[in-house]
N, C-alpha and C positions, 0 to 999 in steps of 0.2 A: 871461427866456427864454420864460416862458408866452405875453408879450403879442406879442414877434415871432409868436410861433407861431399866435397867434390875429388876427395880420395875414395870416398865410400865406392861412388857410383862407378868412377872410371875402373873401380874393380869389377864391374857389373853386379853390386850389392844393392838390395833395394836400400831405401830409407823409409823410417821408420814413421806413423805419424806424429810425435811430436817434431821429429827435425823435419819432416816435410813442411808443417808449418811453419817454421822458425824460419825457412827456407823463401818460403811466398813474403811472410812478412817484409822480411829484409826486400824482396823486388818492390813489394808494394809502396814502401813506405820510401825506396830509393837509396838506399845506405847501401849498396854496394856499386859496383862502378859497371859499365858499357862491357868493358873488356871480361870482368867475373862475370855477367848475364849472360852474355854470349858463350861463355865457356860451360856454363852449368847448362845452358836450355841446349848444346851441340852432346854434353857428356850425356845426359838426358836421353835425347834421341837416337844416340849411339847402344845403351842400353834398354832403351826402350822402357815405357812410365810402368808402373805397377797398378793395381785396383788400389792398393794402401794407399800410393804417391797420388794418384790423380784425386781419391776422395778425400785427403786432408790439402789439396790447393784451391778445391774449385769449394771447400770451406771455408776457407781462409780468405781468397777471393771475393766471395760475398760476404765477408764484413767487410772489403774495402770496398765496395760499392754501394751505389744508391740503390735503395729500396725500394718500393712502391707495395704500401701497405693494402693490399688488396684481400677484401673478407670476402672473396669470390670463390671458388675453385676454377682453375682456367687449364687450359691447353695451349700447348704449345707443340711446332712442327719445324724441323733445325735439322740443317748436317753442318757435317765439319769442314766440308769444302776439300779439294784436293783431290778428287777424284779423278778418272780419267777421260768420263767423257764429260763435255759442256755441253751440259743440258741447257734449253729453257726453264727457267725457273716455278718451276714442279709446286713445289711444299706454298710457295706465294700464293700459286693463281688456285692450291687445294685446299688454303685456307680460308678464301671464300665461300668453297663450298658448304667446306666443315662448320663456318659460322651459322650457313643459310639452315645447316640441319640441327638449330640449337647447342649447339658446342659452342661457351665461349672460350674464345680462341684469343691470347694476349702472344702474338708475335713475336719473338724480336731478333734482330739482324743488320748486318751494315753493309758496305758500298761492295765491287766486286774486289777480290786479292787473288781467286784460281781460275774466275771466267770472267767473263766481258761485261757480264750484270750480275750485279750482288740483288737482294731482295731491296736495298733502300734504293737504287739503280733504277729497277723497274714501278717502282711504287710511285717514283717522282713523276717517270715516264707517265704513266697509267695519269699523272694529275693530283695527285696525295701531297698535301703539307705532312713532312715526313719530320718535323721539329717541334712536336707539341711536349708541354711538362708533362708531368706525372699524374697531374690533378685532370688534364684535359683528354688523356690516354683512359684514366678510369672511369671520366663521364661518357668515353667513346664504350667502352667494357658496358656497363648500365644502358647504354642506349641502343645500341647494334650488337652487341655480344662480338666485338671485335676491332682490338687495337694494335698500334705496332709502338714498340720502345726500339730509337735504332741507339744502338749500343755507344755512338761516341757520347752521348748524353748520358748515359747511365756508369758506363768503366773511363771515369774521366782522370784515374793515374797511367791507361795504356799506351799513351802517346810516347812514352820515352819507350818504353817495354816494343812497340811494332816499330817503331828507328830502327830499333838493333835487330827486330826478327826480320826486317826487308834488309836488311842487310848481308843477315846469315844466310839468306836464301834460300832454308832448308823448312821442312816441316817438322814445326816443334810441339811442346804441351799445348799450348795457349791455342793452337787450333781446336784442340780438344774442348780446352774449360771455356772457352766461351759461350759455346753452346749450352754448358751446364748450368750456368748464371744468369736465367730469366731474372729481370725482375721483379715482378711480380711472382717466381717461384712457382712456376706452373708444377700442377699436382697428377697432371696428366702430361704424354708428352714421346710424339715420335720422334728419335733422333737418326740420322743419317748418318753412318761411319765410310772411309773408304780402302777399310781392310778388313776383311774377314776374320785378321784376330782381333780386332776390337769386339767383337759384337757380344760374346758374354762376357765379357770384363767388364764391358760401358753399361750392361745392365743392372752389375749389380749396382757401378757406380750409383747411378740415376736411383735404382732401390735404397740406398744407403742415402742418399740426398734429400729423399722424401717421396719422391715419384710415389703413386698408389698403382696406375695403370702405364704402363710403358711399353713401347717396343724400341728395339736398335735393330736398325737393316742395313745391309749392305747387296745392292746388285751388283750381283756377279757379271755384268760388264764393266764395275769398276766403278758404279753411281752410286752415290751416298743419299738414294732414298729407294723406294720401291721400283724396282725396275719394272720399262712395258716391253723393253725389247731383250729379256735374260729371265731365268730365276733369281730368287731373291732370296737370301739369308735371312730369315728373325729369330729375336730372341724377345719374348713376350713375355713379362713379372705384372704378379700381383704381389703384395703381400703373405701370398699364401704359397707364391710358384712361381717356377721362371721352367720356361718352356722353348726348345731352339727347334725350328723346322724350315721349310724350303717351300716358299708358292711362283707359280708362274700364273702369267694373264690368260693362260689358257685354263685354267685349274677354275676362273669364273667366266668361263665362256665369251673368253675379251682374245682379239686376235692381236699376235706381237708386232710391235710396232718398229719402224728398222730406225739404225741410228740417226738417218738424215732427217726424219719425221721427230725427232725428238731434240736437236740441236739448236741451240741458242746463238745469240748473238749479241749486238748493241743494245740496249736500255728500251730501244721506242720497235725494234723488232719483237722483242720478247713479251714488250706491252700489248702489242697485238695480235702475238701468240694468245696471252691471258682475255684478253678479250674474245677473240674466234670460238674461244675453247668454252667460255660462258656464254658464248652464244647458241651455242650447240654442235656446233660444225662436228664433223665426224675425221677419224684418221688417230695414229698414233698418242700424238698430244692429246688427244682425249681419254685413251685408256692411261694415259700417266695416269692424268687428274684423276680418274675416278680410284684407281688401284690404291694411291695415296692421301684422298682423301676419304675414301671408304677407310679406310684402315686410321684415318683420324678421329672419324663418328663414332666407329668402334672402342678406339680407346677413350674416347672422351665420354662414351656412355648412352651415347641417341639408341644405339643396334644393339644386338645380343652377338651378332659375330660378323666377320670380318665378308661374308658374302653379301649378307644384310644391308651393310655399310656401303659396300658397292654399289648393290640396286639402288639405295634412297640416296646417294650421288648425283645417280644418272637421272635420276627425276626430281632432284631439287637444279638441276641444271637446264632440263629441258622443259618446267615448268616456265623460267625465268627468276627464279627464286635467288640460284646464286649469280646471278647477272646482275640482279636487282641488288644483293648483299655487295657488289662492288659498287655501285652508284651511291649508295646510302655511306659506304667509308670516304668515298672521294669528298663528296659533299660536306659530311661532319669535320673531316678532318681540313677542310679550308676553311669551314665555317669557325672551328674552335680558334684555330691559328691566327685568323682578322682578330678575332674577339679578343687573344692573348696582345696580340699589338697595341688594340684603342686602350686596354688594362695597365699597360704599359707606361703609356703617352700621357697616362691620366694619371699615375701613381708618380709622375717623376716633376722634382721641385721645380719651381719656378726657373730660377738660375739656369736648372739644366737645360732649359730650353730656349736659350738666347746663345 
């Protein structure tokens, strides 16, 4: 079945959704070999995914994942990585803010693979037990309106699957669907892409997924999230509409910020970027944050539109509010972690402990 299938594509034919799934199955479940993955996710990227292909894998994909049955409606803020410039990490330190402006915000993301800190990278940095279950992630959701699931916990068949993609070297689907596969299934939800032809493909994805409010951005310096130093691409869906237009920081009376002001680095640099920037300090990295976490408040529902969400940014910031919404995650999320350990230590036989 695989190699039909990998005759389809090298013709440049899409696949269909039934064989797309047939297709993830077989990776999921491992019944095909190192040498077929790598061939299919290279013939893949050679012809490039479809909206058909990517919305029946990142289906497929979440039945093979763990779940987190969350009766919440959440938000979520995620690119795909790969982009050109190495930012400091934007979408982390804006979803603080986004939580401070009642958005609950269910995270999730893992170490770095195209910069030098991934979001679980900096969270550790910052002081965040970044290993909690799914039960402890939701009493963090209930209690602050903001949790992170980092992904080797939740996609726990990807470890053969990223062998073979650090191998291939190239940029494949799975950069894609990861981001698709919250688990807790966020119903709101900015994504980051970092090609302009994603951005109405990925929306309808995200639409066809469940999303109700969504956007997919790409700045056009090549950032897979709201740019402060370029325009920026969206494509904005509701239910009702999908809408694609162009804002720059000037468009809210934010001045652009140059690439030096916005570049990341090691884990405990960028932690201190997200710190400064909840602290108030002024400069670039702060029009990131507000750009894109305005534009999270917005989808998530606090504003009526995306200038709104700017302003009530900038003053859930310089109240203290999102400074404060980072102290309360660092805290709970050590606090739950100790608690999982004595749970632990207490639940395990006698024997086991000699």
């Amino acid at each position: 079945m695989l190699t039909s299938l990998l005759k389809t594509i090298t013709k440049g034919k899409d696949l269909n959704q039934r064989e797309s799934s047939i297709v993830m199955e077989q990776i999921m479940e491992g019944t095909i070999s190192d040498v077929q993955l790598a061939g299919f996710l290279a013939a893949l990227t050679t012809k490039g995914a479809s909206e058909e292909e990517i919305t029946a894998f990142a289906r497929t994909m979440r039945q093979y994942s763990m779940h987190v049955p969350c009766t919440m409606d959440v938000f979520d803020i995620v690119g795909t990585g790969g982009g050109r410039t190495k930012t400091f990490n934007i979408s982390t330190t804006a979803s603080f803010v986004i939580a401070a402006g009642g958005v609950r915000v269910a995270k999730h993301g893992n170490r770095a693979k195209t910069s030098r800190s991934g979001s679980a990278d900096v969270l550790e940095a910052l002081g965040a037990n970044i290993f909690l279950s799914p039960e402890s992630c939701l009493d963090m959701l209930q209690q602050i309106g903001l949790c992170y699931f980092y992904t080797r916990y939740y996609y726990y068949m990807m470890k053969r699957i990223d062998a073979v993609r650090e191998q291939l070297g190239i940029y494949t689907v799975f950069d894609v669907l990861r981001p698709l596969t919250n688990p807790a299934h966020a119903v709101y939800e900015i994504l980051g892409v970092n090609a302009p032809h994603l951005v109405e493909p990925m929306a309808h994805v995200l639409a066809a997924l469940g999303v109700r409010h969504g956007m997919v951005v790409y700045g056009q310096d090549g950032s897979d999230e709201i740019s402060a130093s370029a325009a920026t691409t969206i494509c904005e869906f509701t239910p009702e509409s999908f809408s694609t237009y162009e804002i720059r920081p000037e468009d809210f009376n934010l001045p652009r910020a140059s690439r030096d002001e916005l570049r990341g680095g090691l884990p405990k640099h960028n932690a201190a970027i997200t710190r400064a920037v909840l602290d108030g300090h002024k400069g670039g990295a702060r029009t990131a944050v507000l750009l894109n976490a305005g534009a999270g408040l917005y989808v998530g529902g606090s504003v009526l539109n995306l200038y709104a969400g700017i302003r009530k940014a900038a003053r859930l910031i310089d109240s203290g509010l999102a400074r404060q919404k980072l102290d309360d995650f660092l805290v709970l999320s050590q606090r739950l972690g100790q608690a999982e350990k004595v749970k632990l230590i207490a639940d395990r036989e006698p024997e086991d402990m000699v």
